[in-house]
GUTORPA-882749 format. One record per residue (C-alpha): residue in three letters; x, y, z; residue number from 1. Coordinates in nm, 4 decimals. Layout:
BEGIN
ALA X Y Z NUM
...
//
This chain:
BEGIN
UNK -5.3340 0.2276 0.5704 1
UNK -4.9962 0.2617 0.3918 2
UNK -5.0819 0.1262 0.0556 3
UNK -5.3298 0.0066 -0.1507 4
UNK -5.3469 -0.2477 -0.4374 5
UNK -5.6469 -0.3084 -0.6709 6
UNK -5.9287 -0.1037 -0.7785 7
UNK -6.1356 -0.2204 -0.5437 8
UNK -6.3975 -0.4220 -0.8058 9
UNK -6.3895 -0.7322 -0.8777 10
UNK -6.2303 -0.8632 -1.1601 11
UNK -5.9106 -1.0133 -1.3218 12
UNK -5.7385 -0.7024 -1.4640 13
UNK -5.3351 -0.6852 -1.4580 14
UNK -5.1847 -0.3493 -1.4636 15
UNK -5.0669 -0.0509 -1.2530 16
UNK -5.1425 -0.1347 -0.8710 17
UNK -5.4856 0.1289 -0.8724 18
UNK -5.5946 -0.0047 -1.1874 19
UNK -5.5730 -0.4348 -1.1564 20
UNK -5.8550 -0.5980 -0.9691 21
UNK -5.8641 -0.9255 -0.7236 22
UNK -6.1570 -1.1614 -0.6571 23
UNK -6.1123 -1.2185 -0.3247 24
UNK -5.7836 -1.3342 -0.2723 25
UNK -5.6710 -1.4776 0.0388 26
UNK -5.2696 -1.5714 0.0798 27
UNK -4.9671 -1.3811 0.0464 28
UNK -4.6119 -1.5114 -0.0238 29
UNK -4.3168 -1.3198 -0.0330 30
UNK -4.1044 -1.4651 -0.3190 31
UNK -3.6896 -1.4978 -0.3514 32
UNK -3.7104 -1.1516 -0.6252 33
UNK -3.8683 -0.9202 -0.3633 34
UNK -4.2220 -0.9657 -0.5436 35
UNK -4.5466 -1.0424 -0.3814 36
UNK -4.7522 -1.3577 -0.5020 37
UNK -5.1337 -1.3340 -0.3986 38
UNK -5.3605 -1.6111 -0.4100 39
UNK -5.6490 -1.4688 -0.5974 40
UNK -5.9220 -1.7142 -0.4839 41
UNK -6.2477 -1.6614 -0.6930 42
UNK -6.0580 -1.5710 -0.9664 43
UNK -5.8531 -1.9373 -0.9561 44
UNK -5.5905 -1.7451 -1.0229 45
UNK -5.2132 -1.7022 -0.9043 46
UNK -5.0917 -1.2944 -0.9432 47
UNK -4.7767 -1.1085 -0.8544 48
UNK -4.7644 -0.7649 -0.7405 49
UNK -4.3991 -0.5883 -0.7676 50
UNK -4.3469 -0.3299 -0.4899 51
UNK -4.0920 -0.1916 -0.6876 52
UNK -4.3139 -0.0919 -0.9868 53
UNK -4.6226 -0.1435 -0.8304 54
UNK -4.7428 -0.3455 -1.1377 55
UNK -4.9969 -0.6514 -1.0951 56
UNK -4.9074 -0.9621 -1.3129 57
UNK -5.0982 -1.2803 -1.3632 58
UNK -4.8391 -1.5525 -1.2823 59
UNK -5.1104 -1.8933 -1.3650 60
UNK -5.4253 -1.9912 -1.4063 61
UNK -5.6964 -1.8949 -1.6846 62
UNK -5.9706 -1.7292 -1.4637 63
UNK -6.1461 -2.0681 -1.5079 64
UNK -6.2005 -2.3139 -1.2468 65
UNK -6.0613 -2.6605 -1.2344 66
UNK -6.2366 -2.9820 -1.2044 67
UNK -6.2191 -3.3151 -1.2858 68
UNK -6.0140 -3.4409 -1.5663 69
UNK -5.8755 -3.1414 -1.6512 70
UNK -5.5310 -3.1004 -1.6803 71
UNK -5.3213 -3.0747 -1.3716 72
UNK -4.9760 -2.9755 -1.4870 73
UNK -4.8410 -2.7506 -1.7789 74
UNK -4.7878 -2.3996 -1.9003 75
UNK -4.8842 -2.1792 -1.6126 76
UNK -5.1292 -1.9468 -1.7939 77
UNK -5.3168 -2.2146 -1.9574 78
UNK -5.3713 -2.4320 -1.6822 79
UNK -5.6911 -2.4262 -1.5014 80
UNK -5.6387 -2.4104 -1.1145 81
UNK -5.9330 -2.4015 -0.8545 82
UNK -5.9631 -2.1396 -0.5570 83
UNK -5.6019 -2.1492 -0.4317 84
UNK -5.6065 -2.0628 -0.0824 85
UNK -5.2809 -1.9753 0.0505 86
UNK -4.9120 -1.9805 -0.1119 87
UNK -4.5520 -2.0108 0.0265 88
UNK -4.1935 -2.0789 -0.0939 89
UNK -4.0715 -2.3969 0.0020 90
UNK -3.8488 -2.6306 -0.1758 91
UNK -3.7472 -2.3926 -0.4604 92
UNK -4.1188 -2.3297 -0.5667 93
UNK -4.4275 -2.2034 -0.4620 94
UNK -4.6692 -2.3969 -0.2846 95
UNK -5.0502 -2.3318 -0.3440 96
UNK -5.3540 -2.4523 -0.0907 97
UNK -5.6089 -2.5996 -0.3046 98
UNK -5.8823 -2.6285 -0.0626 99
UNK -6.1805 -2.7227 -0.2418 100
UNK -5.9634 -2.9982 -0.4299 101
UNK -5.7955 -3.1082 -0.1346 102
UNK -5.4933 -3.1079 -0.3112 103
UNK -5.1463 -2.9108 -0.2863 104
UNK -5.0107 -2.7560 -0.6559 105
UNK -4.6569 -2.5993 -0.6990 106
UNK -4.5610 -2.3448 -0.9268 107
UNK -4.2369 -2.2902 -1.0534 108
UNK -4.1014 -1.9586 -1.2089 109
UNK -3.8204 -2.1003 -1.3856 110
UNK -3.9887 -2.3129 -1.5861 111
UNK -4.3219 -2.1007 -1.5900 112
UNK -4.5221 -2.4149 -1.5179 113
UNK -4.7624 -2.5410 -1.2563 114
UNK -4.8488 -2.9342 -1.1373 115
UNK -5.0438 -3.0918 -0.8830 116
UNK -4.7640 -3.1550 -0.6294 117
UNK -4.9717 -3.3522 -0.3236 118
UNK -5.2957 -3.5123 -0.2604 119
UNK -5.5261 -3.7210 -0.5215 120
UNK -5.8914 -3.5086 -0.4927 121
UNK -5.9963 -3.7458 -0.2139 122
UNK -6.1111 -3.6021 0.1328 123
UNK -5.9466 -3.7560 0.4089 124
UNK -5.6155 -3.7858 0.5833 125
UNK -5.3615 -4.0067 0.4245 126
UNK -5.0170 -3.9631 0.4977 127
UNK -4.7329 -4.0977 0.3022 128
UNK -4.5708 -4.0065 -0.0650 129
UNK -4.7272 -3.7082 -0.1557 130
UNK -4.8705 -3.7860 -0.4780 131
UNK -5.1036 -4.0440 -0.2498 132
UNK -5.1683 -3.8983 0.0314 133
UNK -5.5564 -3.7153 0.1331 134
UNK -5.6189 -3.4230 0.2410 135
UNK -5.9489 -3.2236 0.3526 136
UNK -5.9443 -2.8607 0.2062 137
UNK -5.6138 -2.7824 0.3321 138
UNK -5.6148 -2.4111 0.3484 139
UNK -5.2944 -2.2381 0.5436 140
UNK -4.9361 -2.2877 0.4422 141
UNK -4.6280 -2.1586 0.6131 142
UNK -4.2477 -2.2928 0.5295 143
UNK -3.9700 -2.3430 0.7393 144
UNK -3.6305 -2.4742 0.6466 145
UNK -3.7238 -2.8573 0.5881 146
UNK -4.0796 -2.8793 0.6227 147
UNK -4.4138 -2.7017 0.4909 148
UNK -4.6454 -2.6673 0.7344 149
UNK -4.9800 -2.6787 0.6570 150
UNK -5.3643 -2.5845 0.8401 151
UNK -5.6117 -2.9059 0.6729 152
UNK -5.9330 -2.7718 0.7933 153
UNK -6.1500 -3.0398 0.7757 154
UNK -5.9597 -3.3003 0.8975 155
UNK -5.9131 -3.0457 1.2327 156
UNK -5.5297 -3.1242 1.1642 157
UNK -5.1936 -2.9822 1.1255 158
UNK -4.9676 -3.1293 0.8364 159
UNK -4.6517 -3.1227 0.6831 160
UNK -4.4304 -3.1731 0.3730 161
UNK -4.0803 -3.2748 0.3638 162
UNK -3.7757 -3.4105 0.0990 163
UNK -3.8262 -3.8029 0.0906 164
UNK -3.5686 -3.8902 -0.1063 165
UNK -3.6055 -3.7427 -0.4947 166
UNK -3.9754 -3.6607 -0.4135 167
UNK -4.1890 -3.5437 -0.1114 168
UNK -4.3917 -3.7000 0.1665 169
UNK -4.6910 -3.6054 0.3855 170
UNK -4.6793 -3.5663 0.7462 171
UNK -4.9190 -3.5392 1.0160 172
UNK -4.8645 -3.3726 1.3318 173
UNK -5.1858 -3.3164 1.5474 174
UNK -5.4940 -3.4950 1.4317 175
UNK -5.6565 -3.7820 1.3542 176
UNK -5.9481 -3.7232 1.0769 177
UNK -6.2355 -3.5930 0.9560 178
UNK -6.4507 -3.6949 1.2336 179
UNK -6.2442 -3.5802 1.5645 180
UNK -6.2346 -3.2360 1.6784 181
UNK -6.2264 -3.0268 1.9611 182
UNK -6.0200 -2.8545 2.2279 183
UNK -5.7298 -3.0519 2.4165 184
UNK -5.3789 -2.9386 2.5118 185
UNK -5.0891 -3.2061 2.5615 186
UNK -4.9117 -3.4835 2.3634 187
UNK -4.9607 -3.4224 2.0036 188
UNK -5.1135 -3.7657 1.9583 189
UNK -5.4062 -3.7058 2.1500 190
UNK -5.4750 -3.3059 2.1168 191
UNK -5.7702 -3.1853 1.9356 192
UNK -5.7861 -2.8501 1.7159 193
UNK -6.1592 -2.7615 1.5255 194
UNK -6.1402 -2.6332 1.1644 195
UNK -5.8081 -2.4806 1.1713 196
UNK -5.7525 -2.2383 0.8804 197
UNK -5.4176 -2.1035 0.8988 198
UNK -5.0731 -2.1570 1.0416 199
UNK -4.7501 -1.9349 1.1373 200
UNK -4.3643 -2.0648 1.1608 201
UNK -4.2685 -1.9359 1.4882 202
UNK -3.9085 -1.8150 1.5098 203
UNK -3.7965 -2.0991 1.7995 204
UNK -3.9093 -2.3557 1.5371 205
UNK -4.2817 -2.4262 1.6759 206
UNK -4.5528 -2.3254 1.4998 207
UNK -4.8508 -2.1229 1.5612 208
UNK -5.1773 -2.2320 1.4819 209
UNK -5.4996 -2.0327 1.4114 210
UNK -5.7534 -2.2837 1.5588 211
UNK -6.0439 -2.1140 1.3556 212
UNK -6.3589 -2.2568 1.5423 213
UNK -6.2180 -2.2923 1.8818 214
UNK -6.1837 -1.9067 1.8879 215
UNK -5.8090 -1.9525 2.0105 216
UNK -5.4135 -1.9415 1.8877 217
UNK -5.2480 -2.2448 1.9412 218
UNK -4.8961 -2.3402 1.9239 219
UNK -4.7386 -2.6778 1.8152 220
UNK -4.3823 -2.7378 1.9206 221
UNK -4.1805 -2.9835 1.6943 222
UNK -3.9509 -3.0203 1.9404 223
UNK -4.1648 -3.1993 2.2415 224
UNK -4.4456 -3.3075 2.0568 225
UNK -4.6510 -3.0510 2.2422 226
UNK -4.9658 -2.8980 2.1873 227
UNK -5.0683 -2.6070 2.3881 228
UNK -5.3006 -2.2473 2.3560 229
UNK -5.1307 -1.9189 2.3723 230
UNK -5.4643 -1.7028 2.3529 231
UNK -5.8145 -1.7805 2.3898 232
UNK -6.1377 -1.5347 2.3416 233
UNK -6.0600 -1.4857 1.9733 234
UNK -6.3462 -1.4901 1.7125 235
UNK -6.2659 -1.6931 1.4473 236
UNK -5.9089 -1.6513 1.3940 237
UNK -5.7806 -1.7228 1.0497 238
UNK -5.4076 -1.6475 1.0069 239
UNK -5.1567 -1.4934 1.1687 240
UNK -4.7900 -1.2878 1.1054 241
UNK -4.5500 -1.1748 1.3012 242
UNK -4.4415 -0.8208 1.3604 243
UNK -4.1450 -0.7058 1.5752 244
UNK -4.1882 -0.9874 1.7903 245
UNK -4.5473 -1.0072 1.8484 246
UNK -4.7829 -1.2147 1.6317 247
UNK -5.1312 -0.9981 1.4866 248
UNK -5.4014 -1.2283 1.4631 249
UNK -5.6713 -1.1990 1.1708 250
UNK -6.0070 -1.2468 1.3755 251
UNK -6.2568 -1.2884 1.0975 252
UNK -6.5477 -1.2732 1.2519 253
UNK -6.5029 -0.9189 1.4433 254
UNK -6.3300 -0.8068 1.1387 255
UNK -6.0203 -0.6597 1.2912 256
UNK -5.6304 -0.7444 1.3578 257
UNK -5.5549 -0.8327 1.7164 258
UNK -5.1951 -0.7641 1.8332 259
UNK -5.0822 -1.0168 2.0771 260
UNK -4.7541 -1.0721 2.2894 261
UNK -4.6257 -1.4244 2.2138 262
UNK -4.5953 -1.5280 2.5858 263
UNK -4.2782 -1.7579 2.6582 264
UNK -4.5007 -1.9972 2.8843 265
UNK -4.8412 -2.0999 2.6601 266
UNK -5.1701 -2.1475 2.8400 267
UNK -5.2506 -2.4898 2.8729 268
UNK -5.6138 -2.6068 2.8351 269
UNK -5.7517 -2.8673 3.0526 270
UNK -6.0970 -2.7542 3.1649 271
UNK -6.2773 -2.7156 2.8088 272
UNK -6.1071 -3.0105 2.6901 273
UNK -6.3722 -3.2633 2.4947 274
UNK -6.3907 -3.4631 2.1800 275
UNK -6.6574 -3.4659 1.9746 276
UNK -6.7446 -3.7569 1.7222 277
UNK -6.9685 -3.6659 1.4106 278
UNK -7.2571 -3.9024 1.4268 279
UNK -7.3483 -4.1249 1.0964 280
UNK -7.6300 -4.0586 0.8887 281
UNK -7.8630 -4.3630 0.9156 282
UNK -7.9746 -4.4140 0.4911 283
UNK -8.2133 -4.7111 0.3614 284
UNK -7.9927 -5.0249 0.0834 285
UNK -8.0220 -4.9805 -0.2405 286
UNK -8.0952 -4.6040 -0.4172 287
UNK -8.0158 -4.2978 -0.2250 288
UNK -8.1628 -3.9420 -0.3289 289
UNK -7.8734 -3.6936 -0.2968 290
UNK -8.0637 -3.2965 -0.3243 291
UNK -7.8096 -3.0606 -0.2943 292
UNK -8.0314 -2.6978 -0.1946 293
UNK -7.9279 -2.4093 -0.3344 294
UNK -8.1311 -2.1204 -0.3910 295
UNK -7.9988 -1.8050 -0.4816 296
UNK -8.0297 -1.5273 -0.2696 297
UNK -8.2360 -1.2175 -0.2745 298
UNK -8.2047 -0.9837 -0.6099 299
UNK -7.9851 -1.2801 -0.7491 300
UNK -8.0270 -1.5459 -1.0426 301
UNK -7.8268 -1.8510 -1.1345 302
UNK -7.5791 -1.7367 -1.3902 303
UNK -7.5769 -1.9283 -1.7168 304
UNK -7.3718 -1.7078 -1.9771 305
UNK -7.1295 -1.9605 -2.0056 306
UNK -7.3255 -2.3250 -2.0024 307
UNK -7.3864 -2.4558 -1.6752 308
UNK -7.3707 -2.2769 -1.3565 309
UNK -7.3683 -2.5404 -1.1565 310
UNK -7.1311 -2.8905 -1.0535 311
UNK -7.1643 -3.1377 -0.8567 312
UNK -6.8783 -3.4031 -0.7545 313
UNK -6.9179 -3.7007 -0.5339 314
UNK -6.6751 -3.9724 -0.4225 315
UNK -6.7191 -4.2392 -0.1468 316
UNK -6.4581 -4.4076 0.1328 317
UNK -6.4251 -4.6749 0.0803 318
UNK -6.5087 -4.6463 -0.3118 319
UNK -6.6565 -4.9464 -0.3758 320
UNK -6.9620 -4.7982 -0.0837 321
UNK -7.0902 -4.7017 -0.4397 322
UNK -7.2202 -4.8792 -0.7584 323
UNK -7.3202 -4.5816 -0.9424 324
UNK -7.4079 -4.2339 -0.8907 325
UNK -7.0697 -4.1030 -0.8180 326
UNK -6.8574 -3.8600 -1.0434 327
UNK -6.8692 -3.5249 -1.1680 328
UNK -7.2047 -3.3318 -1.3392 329
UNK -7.4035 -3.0472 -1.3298 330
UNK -7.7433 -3.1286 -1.2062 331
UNK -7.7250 -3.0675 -0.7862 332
UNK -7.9391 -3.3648 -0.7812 333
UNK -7.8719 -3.7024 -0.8527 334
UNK -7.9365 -4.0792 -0.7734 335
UNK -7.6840 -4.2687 -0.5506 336
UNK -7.6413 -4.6251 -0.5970 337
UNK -7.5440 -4.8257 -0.2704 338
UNK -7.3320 -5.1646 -0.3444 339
UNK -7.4690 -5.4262 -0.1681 340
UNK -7.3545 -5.5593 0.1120 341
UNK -7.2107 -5.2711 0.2252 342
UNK -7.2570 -5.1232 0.5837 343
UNK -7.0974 -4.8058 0.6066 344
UNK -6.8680 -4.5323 0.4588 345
UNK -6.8468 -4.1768 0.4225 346
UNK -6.9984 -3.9553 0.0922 347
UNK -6.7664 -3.6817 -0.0524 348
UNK -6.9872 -3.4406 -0.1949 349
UNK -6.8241 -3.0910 -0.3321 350
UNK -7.1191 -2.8791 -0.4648 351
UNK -7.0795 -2.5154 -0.6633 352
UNK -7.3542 -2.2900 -0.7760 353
UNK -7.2438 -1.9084 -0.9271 354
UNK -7.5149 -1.6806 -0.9412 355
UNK -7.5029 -1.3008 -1.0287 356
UNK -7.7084 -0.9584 -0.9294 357
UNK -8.0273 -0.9095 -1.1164 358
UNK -8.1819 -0.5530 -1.0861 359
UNK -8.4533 -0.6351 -1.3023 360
UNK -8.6810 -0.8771 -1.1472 361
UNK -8.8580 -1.0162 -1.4987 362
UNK -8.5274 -0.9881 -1.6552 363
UNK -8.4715 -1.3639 -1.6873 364
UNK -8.1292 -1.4057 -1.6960 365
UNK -7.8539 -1.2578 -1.4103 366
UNK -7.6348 -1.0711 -1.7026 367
UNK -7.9811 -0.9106 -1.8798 368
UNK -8.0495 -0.6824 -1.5600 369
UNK -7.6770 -0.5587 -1.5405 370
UNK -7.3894 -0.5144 -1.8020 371
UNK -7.1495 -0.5585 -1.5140 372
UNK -7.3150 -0.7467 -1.2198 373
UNK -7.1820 -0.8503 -0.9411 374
UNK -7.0936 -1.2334 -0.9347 375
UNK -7.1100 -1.4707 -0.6341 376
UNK -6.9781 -1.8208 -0.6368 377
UNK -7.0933 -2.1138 -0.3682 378
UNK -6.9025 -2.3484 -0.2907 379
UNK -6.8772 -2.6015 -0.0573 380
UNK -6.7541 -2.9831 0.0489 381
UNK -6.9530 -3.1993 0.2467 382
UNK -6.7935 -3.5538 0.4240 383
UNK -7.0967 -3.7088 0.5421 384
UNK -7.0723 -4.0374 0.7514 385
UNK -7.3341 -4.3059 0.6607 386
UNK -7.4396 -4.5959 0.7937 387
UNK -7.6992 -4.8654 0.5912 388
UNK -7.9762 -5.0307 0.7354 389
UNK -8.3152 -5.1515 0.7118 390
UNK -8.5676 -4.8416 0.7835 391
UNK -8.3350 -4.5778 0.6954 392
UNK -8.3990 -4.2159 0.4962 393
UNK -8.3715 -4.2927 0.1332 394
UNK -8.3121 -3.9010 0.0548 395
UNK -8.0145 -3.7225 0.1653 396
UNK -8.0347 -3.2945 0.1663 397
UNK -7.7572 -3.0970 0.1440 398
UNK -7.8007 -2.7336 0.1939 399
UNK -7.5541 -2.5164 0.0038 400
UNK -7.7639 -2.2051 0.0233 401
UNK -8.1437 -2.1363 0.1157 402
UNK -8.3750 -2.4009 0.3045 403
UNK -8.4697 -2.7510 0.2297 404
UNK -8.8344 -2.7383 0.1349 405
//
């Protein structure tokens, strides 16, 4: 190890680089000053850490989490954001990955403000301007000279923003939406990636892609409209950088950095090739019971200090599949209210629950057992595929932690 920042605790303290503490943060970007901005994730924060001084800064964000109808542009301290992912400089600003919005947010130091830049909070892929175009928890950035690329996880795609005249536009590259995944080399059109979560500009142009659930490195090439794989037998890779001409690989799950030589010739899959198509959810006309599960694990409670520790948020495609029931609350429960007539869609359900350590079983409350505990957020997004007809379950259980009694 060369150098260490942050205590090593949670929490969202500025100062010298051994006394300020992270949440979790995720993406590094190395600005035009010579400073560092992190993506602090749980923390919804954006910070800067200055090599020079070795001081940590808060650049945005309040420590609070955004959600719907909150604001989404303004002074960059008193804007909420909500766990930004990734950053990069592109277009004279920094970029920020909003994955559990499914949006893309900008902040820019000159003016000391942030702004939702691309995407509308609707899962999906939609290309075009980018204040209209979907995304699905885009979560790895990396900028070139005319394009940000971008990893959008759920949609299994890779996606880009350019200049379109005075504003931007959305690209796609490989994929084709929420529902098609897999593992296929060849024409860009047709090649399949699973859950990508991060992407690497490559210095002949192409770009390198950490195909996170296919275990493998991938490589798009702008150029040809190729897609090939330059390393399988990877577990879980998540991002990648390059070093003195090789490229280290993050492989989450065997928690280590894998050095690789970036070959000149890429590995081209044919034999493992498949598509996969998520099947629809067969649910009953009229009233559907939506249960999101969540029970908190072992030696932890539901933390409700602050009001509510738990939101729910669902949408529908197309948005008229629902007369009522969709929205924004805090009850992980609610009634869904199928328009009639309808046939089939796809539910957008984005579910959090924050619970905290408890050392005291008959305590009652997560911050009674421990002046400082240890807090835990869950999160997660859900695009479930329906189809309506006669005969079909009128409850549908999501499980966002524990088991569905």
């Amino acid at each position: 190890m060369v150098r260490r920042i942050g205590a090593g605790e949670r929490g969202l303290d500025d100062g010298t680089g051994e006394r300020a503490r992270f949440s979790e943060p995720q993406g590094l970007a190395l600005l035009p000053d010579g400073t560092v901005a992190v993506a602090d994730t749980v923390n919804h924060a954006l910070r800067r850490f200055d090599p020079a001084t070795g001081d940590v800064t808060t650049l945005a964000g309040t420590g609070r989490q955004w959600w719907q109808g909150s604001p989404t542009e303004g002074p960059a301290r008193e804007v909420d954001l909500s766990s930004p992912w990734d950053v990069a400089w592109f277009a004279d600003r920094l970029w920020i990955a909003m994955a559990g919005v499914h949006q893309l947010w900008t902040y820019d130091p000159e003016a000391g403000t942030v702004r939702a830049a691309a995407g509308t909070t609707n899962e999906g892929l939609v290309d075009g301007p980018a204040e209209e175009a979907w995304f699905a928890q885009p979560s790895g950035l990396a900028a070139t000279g005319d394009r940000l690329w971008i990893a959008d996880a759920e949609t299994s795609a890779v996606r880009y923003v350019e200049r379109d005249g005075e504003g931007f536009a959305v690209r796609t590259a490989v994929g084709t939406g929420l529902f098609d995944f897999g593992h296929r080399d060849g024409a860009a059109d047709s090649a399949l990636l699973q859950h990508p979560l991060g992407v690497t500009a490559l210095p002949d142009g192409s770009v390198a892609i950490s195909d996170t659930y296919n275990h493998a490195l991938r490589r798009y090439d702008p150029a040809t409209g190729e897609v090939s794989t330059l390393a399988t037998d990877l577990r879980e890779p998540s991002g990648a950088v390059l070093a003195d001409g090789d490229i280290v690989v993050v492989e989450s799950a065997r928690h280590r950095l894998t050095r690789l030589r970036l070959p000149e010739e890429a590995v081209r899959v044919e034999a493992v090739a498949h598509r996969t198509q998520r099947a629809a959810t067969d649910i009953a006309p009229g009233t559907l019971r939506l249960d999101v599960v969540f029970q908190a694990p072992e030696g932890q409670k539901l933390d409700t200090r602050y009001g509510p520790s738990t939101r729910l948020l669902v949408s529908s495609t197309p948005p008229e599949l629902l007369a009522g029931g969709d929205g924004a609350g805090t009850d992980l429960s609610r009634e869904l209210v199928l328009t009639e007539g309808m046939t089939e869609g796809v539910l957008h359900v984005s579910a959090m629950a924050a619970s905290c350590d408890d050392t005291e079983p008959n305590s009652g409350s997560a911050a009674g057992a421990n002046e400082y505990p240890a807090c835990h957020v869950h999160q997660q997004d859900w695009g479930v595929p329906v189809r309506i007809t006669e005969g079909g379950a009128d409850r549908l259980p999501l499980v966002l932690a524990g088991m569905d009694d």
